[in-house]
PyMOL Python script that loads the backbone (N, CA, C, O; Angstrom):
from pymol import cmd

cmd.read_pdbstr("""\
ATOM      1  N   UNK A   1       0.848  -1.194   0.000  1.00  0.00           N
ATOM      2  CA  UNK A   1       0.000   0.000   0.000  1.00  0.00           C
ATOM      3  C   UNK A   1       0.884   1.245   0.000  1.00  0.00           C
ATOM      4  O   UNK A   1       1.898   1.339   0.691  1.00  0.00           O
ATOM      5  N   UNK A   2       0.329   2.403  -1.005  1.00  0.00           N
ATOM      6  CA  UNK A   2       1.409   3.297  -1.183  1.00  0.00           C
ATOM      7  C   UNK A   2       0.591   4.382   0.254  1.00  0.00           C
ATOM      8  O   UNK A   2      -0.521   4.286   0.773  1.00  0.00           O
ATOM      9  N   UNK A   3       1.800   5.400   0.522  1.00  0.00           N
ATOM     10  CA  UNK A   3       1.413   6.134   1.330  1.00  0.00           C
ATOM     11  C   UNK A   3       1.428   7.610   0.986  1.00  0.00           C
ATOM     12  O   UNK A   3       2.455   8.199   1.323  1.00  0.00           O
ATOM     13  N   UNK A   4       0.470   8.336   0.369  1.00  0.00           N
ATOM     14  CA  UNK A   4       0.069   9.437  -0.276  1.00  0.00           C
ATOM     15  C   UNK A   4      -0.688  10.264   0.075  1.00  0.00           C
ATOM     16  O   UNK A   4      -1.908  10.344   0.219  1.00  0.00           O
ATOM     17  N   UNK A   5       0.630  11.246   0.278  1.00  0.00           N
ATOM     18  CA  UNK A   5      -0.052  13.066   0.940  1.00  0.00           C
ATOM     19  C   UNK A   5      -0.003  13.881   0.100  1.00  0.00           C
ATOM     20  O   UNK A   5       0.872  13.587  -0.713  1.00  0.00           O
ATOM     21  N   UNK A   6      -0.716  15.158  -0.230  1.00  0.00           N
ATOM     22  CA  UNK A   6      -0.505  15.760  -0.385  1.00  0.00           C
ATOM     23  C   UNK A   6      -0.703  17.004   0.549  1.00  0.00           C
ATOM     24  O   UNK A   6      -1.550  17.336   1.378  1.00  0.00           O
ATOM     25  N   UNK A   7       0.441  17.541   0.054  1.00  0.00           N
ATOM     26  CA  UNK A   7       0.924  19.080   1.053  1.00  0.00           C
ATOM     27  C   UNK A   7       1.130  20.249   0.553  1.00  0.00           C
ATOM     28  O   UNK A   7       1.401  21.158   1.338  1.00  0.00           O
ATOM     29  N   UNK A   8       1.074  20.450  -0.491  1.00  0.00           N
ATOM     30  CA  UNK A   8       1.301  21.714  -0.742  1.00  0.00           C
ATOM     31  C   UNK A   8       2.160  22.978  -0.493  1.00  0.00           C
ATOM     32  O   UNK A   8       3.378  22.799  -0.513  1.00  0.00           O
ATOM     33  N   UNK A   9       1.855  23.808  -0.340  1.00  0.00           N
ATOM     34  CA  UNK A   9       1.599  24.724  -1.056  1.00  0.00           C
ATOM     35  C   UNK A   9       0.592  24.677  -2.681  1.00  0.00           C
ATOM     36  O   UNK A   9       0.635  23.520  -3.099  1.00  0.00           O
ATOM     37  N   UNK A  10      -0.154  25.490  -3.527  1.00  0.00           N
ATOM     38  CA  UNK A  10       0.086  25.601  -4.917  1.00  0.00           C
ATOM     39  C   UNK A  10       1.261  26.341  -5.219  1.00  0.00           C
ATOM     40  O   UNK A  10       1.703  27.053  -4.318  1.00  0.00           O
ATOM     41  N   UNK A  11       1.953  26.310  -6.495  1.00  0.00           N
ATOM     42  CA  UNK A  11       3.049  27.285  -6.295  1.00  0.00           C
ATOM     43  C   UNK A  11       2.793  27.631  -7.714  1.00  0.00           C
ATOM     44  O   UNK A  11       2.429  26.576  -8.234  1.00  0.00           O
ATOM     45  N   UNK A  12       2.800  29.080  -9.084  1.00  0.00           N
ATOM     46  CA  UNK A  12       2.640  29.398  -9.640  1.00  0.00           C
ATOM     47  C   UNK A  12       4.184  29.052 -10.897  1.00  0.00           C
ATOM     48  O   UNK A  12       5.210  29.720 -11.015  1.00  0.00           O
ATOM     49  N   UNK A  13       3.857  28.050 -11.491  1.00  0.00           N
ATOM     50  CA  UNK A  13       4.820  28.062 -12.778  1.00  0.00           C
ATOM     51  C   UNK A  13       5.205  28.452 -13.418  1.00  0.00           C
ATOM     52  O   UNK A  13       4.346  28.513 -14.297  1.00  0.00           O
ATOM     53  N   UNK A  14       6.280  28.991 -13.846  1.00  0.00           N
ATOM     54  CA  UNK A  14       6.937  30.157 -15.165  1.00  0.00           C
ATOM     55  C   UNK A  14       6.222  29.679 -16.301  1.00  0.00           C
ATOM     56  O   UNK A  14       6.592  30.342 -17.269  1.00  0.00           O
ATOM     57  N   UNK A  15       5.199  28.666 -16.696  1.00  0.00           N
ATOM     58  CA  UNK A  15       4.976  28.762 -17.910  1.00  0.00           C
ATOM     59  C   UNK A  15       2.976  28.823 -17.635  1.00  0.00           C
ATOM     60  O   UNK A  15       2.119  28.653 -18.502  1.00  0.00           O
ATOM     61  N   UNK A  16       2.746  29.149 -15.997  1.00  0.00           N
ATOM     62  CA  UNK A  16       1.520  29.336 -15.752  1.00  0.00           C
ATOM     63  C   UNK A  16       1.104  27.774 -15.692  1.00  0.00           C
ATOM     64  O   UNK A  16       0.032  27.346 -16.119  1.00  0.00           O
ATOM     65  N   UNK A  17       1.911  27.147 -15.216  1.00  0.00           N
ATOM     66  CA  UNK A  17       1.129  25.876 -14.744  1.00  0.00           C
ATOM     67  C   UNK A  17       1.625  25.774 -13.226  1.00  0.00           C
ATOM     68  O   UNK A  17       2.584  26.328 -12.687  1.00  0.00           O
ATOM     69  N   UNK A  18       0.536  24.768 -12.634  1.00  0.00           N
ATOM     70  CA  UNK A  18       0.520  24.927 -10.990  1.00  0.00           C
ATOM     71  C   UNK A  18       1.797  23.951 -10.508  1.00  0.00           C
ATOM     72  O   UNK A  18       1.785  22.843 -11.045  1.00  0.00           O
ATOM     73  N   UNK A  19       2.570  24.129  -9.849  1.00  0.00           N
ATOM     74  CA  UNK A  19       3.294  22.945  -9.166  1.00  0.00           C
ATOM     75  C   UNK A  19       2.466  22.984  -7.387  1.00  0.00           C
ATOM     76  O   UNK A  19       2.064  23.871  -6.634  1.00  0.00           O
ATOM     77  N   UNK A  20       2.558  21.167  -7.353  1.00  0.00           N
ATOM     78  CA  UNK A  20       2.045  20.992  -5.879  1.00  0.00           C
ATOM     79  C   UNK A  20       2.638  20.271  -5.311  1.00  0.00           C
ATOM     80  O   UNK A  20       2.868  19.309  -6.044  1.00  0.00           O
ATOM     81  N   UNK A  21       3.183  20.112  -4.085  1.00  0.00           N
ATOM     82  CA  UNK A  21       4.335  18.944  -3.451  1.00  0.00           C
ATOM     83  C   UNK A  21       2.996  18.039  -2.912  1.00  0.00           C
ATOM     84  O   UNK A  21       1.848  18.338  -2.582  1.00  0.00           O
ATOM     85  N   UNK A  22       3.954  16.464  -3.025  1.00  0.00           N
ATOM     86  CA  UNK A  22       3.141  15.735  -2.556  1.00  0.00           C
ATOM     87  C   UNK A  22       4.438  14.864  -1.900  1.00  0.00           C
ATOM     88  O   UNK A  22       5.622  15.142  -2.090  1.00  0.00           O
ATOM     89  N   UNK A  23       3.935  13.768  -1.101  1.00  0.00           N
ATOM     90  CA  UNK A  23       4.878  12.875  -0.094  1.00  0.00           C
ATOM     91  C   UNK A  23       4.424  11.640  -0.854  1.00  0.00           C
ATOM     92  O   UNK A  23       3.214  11.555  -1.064  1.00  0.00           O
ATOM     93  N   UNK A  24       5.434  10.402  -1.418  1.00  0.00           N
ATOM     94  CA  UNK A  24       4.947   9.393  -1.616  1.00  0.00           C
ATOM     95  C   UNK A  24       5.815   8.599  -1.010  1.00  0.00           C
ATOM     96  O   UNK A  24       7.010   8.877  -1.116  1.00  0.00           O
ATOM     97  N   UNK A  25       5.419   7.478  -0.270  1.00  0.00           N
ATOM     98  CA  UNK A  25       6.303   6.755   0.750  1.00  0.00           C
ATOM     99  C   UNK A  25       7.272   7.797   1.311  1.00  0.00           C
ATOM    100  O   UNK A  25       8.464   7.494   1.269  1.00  0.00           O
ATOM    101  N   UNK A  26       6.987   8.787   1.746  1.00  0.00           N
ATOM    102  CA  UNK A  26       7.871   9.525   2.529  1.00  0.00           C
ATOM    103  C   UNK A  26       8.705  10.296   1.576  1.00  0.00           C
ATOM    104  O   UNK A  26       9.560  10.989   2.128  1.00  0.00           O
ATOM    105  N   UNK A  27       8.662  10.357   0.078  1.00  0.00           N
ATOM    106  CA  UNK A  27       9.961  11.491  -0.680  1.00  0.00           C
ATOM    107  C   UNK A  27       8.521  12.170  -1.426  1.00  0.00           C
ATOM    108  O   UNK A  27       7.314  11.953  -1.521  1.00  0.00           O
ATOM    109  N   UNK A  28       9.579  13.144  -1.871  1.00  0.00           N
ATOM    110  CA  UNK A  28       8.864  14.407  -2.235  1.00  0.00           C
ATOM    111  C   UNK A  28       8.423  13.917  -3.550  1.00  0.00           C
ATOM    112  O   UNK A  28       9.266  13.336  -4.235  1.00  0.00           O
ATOM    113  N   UNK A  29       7.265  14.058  -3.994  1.00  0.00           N
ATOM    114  CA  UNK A  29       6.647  14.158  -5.587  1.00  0.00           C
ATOM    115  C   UNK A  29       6.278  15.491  -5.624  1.00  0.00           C
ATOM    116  O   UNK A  29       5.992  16.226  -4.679  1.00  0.00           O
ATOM    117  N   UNK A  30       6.316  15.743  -6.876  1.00  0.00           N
ATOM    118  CA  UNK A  30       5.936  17.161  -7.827  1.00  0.00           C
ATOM    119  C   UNK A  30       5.028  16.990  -8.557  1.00  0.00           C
ATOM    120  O   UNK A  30       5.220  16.720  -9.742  1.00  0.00           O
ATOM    121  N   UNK A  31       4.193  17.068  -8.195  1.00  0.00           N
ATOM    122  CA  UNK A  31       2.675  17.415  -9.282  1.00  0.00           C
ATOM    123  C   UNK A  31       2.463  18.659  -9.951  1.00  0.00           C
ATOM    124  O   UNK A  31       1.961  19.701  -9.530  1.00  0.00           O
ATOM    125  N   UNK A  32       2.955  18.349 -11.120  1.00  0.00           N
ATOM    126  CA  UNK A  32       2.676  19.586 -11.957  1.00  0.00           C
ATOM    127  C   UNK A  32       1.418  19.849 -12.809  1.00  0.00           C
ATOM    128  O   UNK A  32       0.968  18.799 -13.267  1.00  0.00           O
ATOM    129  N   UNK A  33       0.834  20.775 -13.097  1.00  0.00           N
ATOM    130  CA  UNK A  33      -0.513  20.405 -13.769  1.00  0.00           C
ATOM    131  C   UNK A  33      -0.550  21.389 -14.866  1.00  0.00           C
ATOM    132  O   UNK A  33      -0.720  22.595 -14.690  1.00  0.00           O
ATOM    133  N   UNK A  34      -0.390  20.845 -15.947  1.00  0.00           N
ATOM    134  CA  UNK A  34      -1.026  22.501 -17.218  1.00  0.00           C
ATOM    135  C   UNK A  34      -1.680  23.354 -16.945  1.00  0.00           C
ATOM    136  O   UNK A  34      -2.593  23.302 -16.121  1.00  0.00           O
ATOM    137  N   UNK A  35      -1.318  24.385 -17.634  1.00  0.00           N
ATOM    138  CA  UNK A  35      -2.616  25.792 -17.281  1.00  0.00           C
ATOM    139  C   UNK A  35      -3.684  24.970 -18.587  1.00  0.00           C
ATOM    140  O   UNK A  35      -4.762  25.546 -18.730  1.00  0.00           O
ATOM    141  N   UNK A  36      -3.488  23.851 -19.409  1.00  0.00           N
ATOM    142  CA  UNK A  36      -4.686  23.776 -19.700  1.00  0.00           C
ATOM    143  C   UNK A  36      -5.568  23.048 -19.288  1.00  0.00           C
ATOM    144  O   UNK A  36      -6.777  23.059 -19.522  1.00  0.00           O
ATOM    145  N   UNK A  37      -4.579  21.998 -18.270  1.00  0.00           N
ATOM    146  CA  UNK A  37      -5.961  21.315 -17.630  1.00  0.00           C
ATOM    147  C   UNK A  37      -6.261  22.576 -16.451  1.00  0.00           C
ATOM    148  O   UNK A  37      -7.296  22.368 -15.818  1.00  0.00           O
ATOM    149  N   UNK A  38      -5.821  23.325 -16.223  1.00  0.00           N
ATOM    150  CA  UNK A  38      -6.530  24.040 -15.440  1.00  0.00           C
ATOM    151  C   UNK A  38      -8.094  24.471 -16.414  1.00  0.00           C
ATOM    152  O   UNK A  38      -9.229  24.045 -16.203  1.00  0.00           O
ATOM    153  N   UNK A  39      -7.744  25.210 -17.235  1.00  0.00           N
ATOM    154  CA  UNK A  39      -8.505  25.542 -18.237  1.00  0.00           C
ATOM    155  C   UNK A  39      -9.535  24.724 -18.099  1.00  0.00           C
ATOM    156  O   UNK A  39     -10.509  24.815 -17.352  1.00  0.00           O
ATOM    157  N   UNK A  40      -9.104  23.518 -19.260  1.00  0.00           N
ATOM    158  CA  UNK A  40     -10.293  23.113 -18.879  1.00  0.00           C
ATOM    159  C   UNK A  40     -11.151  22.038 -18.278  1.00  0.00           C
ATOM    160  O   UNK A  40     -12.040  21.327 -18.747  1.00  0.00           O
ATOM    161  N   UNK A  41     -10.461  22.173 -16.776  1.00  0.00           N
ATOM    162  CA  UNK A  41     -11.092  21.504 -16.070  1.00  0.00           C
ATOM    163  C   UNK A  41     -12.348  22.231 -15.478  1.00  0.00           C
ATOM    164  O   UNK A  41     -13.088  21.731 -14.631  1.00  0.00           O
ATOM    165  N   UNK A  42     -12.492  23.449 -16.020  1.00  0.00           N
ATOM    166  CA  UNK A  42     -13.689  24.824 -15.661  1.00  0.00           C
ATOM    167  C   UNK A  42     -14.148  24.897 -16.978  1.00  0.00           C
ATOM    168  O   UNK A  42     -13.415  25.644 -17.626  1.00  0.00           O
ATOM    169  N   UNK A  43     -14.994  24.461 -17.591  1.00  0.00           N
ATOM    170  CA  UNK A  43     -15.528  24.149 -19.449  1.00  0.00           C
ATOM    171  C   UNK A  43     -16.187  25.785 -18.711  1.00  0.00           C
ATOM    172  O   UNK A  43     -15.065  25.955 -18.233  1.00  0.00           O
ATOM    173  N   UNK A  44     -16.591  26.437 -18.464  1.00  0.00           N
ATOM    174  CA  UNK A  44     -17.301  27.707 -17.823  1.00  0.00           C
ATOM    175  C   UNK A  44     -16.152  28.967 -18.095  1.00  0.00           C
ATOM    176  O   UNK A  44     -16.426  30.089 -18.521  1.00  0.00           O
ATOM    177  N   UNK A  45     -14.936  28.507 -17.761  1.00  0.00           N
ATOM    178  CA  UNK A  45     -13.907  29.356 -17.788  1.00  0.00           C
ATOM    179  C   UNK A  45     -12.885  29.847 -18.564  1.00  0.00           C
ATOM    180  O   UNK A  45     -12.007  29.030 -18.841  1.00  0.00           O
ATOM    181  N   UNK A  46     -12.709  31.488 -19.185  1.00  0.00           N
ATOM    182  CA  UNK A  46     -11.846  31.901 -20.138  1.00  0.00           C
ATOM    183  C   UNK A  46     -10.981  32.214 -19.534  1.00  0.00           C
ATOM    184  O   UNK A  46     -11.116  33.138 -18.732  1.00  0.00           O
ATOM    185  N   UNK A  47      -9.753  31.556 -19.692  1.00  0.00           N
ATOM    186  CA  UNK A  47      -8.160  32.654 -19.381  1.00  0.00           C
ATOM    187  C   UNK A  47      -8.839  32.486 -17.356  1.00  0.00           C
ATOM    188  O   UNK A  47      -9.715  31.871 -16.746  1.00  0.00           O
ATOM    189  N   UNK A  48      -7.978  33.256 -17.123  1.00  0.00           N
ATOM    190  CA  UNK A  48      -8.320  33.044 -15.392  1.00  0.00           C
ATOM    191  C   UNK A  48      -6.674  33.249 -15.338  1.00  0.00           C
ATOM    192  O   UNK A  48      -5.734  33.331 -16.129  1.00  0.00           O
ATOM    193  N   UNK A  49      -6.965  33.286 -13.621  1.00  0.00           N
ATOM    194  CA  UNK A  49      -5.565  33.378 -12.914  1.00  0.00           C
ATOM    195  C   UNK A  49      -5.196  31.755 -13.094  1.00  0.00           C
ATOM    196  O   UNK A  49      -6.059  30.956 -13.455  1.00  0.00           O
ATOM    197  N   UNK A  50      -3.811  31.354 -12.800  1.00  0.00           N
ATOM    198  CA  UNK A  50      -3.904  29.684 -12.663  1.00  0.00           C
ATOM    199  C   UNK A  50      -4.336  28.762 -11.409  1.00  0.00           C
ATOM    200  O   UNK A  50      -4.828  27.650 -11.212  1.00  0.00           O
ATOM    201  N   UNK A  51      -3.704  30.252 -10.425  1.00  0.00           N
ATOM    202  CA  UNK A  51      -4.109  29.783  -8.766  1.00  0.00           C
ATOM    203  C   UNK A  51      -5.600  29.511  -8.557  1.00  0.00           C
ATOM    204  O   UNK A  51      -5.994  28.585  -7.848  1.00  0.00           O
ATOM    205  N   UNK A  52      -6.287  30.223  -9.103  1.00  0.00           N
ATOM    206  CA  UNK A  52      -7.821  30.326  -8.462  1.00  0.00           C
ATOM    207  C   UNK A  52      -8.686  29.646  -9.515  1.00  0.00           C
ATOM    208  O   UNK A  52      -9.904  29.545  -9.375  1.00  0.00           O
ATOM    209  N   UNK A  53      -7.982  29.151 -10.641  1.00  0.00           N
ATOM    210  CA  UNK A  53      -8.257  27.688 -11.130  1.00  0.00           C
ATOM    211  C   UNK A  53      -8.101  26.508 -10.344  1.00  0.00           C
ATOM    212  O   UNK A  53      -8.949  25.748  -9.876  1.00  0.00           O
ATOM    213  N   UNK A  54      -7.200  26.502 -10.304  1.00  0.00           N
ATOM    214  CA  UNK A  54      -6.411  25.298  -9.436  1.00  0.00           C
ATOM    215  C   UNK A  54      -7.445  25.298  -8.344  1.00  0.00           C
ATOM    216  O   UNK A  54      -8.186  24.332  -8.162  1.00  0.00           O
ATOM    217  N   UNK A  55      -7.486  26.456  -7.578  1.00  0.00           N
ATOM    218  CA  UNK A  55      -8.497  26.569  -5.614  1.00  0.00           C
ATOM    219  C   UNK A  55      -9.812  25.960  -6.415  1.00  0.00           C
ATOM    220  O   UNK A  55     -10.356  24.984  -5.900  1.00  0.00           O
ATOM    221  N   UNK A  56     -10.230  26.374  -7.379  1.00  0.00           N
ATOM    222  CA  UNK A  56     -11.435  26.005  -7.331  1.00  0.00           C
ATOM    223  C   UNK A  56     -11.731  24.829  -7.857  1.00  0.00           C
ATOM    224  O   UNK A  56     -12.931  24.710  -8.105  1.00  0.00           O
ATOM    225  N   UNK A  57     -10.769  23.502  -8.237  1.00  0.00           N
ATOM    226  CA  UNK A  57     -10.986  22.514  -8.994  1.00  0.00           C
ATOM    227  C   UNK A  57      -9.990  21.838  -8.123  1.00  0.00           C
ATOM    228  O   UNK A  57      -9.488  21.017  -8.890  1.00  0.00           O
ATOM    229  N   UNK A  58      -9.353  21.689  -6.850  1.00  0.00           N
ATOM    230  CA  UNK A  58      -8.162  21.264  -6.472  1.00  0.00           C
ATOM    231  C   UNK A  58      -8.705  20.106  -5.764  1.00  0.00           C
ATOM    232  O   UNK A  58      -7.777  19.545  -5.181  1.00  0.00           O
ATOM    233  N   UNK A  59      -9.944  19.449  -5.549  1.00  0.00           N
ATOM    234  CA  UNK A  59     -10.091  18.200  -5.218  1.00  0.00           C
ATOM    235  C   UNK A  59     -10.063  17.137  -6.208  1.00  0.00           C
ATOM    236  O   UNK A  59      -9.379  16.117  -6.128  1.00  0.00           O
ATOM    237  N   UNK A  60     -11.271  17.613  -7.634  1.00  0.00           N
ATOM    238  CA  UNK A  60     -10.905  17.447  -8.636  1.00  0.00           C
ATOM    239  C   UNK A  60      -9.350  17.070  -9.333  1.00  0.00           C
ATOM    240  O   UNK A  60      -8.969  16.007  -9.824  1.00  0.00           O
ATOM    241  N   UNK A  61      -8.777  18.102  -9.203  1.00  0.00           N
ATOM    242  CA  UNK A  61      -7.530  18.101 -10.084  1.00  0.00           C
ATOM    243  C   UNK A  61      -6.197  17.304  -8.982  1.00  0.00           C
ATOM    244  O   UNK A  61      -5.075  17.040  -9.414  1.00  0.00           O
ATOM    245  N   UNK A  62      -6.572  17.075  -7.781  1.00  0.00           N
ATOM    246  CA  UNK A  62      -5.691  16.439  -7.007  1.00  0.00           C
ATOM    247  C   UNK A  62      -6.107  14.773  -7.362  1.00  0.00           C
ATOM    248  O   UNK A  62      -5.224  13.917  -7.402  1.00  0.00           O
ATOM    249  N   UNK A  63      -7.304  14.501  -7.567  1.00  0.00           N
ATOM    250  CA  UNK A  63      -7.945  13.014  -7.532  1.00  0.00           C
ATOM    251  C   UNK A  63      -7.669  12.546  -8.798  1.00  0.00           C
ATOM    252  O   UNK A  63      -7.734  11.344  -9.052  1.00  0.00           O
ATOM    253  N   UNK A  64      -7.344  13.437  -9.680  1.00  0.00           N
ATOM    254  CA  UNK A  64      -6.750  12.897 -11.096  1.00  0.00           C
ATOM    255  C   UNK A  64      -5.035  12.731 -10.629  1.00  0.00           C
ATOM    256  O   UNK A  64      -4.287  11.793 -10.904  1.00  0.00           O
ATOM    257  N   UNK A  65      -4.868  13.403 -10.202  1.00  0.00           N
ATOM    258  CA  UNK A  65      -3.162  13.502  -9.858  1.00  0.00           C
ATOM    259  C   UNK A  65      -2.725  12.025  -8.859  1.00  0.00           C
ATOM    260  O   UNK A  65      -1.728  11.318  -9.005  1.00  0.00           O
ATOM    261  N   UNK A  66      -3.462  11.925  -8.184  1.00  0.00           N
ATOM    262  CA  UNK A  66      -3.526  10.677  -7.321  1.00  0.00           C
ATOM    263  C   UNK A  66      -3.717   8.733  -8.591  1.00  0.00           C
ATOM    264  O   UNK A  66      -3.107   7.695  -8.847  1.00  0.00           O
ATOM    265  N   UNK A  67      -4.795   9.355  -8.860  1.00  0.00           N
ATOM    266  CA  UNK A  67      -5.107   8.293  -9.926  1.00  0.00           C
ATOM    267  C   UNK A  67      -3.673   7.950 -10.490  1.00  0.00           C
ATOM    268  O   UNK A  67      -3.004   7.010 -10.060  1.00  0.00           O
ATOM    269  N   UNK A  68      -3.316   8.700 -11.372  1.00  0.00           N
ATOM    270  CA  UNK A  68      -2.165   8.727 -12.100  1.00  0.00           C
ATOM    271  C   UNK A  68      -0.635   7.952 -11.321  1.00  0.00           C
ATOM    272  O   UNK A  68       0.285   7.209 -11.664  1.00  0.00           O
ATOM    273  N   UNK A  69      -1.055   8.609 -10.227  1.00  0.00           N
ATOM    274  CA  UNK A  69       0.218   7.897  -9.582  1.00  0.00           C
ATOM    275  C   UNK A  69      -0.018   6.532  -8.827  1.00  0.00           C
ATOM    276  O   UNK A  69       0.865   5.693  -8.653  1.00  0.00           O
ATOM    277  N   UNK A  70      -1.238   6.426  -8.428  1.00  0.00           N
ATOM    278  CA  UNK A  70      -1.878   4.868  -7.779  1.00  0.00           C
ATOM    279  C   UNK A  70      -1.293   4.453  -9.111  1.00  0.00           C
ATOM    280  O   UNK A  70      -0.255   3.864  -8.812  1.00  0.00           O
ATOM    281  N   UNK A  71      -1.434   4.456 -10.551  1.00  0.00           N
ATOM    282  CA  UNK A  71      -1.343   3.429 -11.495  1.00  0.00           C
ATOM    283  C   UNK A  71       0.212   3.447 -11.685  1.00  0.00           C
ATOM    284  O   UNK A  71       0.536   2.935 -12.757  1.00  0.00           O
ATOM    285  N   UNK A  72       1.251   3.895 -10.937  1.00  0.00           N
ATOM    286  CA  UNK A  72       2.337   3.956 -11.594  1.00  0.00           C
ATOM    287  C   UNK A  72       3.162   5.274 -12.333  1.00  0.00           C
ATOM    288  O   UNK A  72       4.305   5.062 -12.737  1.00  0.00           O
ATOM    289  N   UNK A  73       2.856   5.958 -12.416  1.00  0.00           N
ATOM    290  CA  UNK A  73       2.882   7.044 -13.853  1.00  0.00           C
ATOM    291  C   UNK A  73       3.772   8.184 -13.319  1.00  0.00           C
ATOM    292  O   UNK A  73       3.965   9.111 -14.106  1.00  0.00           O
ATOM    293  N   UNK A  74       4.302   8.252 -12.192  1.00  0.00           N
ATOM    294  CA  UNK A  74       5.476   9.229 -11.628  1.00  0.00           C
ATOM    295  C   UNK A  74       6.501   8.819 -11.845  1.00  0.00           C
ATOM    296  O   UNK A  74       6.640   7.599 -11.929  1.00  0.00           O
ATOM    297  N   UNK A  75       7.553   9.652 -12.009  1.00  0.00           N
ATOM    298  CA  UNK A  75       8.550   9.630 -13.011  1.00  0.00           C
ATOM    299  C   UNK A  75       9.722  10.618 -12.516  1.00  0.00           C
ATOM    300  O   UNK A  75       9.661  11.777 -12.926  1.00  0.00           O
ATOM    301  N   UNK A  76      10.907  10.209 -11.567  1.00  0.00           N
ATOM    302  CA  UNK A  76      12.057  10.920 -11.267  1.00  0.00           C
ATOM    303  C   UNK A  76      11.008  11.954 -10.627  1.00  0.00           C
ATOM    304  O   UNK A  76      10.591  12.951 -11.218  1.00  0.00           O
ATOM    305  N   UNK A  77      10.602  11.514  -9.164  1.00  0.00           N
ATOM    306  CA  UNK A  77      10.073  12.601  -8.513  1.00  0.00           C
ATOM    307  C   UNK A  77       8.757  13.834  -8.990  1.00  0.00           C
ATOM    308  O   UNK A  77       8.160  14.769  -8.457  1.00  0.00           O
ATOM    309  N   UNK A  78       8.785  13.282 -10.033  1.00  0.00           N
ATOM    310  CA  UNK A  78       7.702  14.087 -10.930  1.00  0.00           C
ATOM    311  C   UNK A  78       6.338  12.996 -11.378  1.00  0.00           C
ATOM    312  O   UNK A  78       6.184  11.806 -11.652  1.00  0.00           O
ATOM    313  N   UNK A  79       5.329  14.506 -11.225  1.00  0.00           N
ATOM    314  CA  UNK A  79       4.021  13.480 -12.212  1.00  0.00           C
ATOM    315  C   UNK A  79       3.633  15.271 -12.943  1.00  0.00           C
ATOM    316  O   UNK A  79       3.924  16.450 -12.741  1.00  0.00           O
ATOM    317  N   UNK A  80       3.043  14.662 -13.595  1.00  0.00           N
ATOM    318  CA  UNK A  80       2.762  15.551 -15.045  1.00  0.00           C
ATOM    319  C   UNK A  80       0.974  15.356 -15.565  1.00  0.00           C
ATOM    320  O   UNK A  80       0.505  14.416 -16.206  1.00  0.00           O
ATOM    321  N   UNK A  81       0.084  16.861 -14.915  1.00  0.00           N
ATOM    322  CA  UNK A  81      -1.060  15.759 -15.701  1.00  0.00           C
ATOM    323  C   UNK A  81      -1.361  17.597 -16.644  1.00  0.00           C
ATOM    324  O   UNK A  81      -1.020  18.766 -16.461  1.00  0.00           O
ATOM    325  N   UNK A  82      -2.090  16.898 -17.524  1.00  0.00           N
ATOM    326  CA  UNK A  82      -2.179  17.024 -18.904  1.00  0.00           C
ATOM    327  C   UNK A  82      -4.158  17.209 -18.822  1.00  0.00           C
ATOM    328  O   UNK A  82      -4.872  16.753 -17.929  1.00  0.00           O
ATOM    329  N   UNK A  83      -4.617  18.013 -20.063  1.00  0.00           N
ATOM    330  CA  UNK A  83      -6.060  17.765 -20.608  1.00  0.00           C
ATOM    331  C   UNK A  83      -6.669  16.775 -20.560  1.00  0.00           C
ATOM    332  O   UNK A  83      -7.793  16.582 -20.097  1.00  0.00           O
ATOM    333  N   UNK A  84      -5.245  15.372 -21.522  1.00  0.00           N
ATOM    334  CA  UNK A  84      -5.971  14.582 -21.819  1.00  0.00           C
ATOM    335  C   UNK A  84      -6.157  13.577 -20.795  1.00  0.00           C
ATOM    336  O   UNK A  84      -6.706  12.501 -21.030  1.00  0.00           O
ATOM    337  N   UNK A  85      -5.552  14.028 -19.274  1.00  0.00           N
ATOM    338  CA  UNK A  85      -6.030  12.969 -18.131  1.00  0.00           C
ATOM    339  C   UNK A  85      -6.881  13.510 -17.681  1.00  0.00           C
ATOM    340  O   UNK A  85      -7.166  13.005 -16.595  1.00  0.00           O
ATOM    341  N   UNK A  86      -7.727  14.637 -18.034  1.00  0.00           N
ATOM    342  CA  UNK A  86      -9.533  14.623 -17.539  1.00  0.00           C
ATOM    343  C   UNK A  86     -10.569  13.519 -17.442  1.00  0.00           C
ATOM    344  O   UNK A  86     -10.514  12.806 -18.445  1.00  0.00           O
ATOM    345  N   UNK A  87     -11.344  13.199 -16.714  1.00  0.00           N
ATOM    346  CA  UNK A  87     -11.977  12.177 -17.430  1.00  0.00           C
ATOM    347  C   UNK A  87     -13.448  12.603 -18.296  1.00  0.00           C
ATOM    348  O   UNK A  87     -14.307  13.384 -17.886  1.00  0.00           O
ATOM    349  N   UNK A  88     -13.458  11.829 -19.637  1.00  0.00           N
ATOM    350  CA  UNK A  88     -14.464  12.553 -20.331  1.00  0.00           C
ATOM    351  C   UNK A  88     -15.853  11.909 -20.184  1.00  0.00           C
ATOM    352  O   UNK A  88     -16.111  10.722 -20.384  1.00  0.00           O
ATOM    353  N   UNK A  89     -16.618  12.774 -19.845  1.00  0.00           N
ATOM    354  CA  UNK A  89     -18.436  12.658 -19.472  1.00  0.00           C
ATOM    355  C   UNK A  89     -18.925  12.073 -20.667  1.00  0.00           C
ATOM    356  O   UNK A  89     -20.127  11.838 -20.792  1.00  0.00           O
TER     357      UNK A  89
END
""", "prot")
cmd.dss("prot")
cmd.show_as("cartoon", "prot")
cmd.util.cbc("prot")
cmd.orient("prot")
């Protein structure tokens, strides 16, 4: 059983994507997330700040981030999620 925190901070990306620290078995992971899944993880929302994307979708956008890494998919301290790990309705 893996052991998975997340802790945070959000922290604002030079290319406008969110970085978030997370603990997996005790070392640091980096969850980074696009400003377009920020985008459009808010189908409601044009352009926006990235932070107050992120606040307002961050259970959401953490439970995809989790998924990803329950299956494996972190990579040298890093996970990376993307549009196309939304899940589509």
């Amino acid at each position: 059983m893996m052991d998975l925190q997340f802790i945070g901070p959000a922290i604002l990306g030079k290319d406008s994507s969110i970085q978030y620290l997370a603990k997996l078995d005790g070392k640091d992971l980096l969850c980074c997330f696009s400003y377009e899944v920020l985008e459009d993880v808010d189908t409601g929302a044009i352009g926006g700040e990235a932070i107050s994307l992120f606040n307002r979708h961050q259970l959401k956008l953490l439970s995809i981030a989790e998924q990803k890494i329950l299956n494996g998919l972190a990579h040298d301290g890093q996970i990376h999620i993307y549009s196309n790990d939304l899940p589509t309705d």
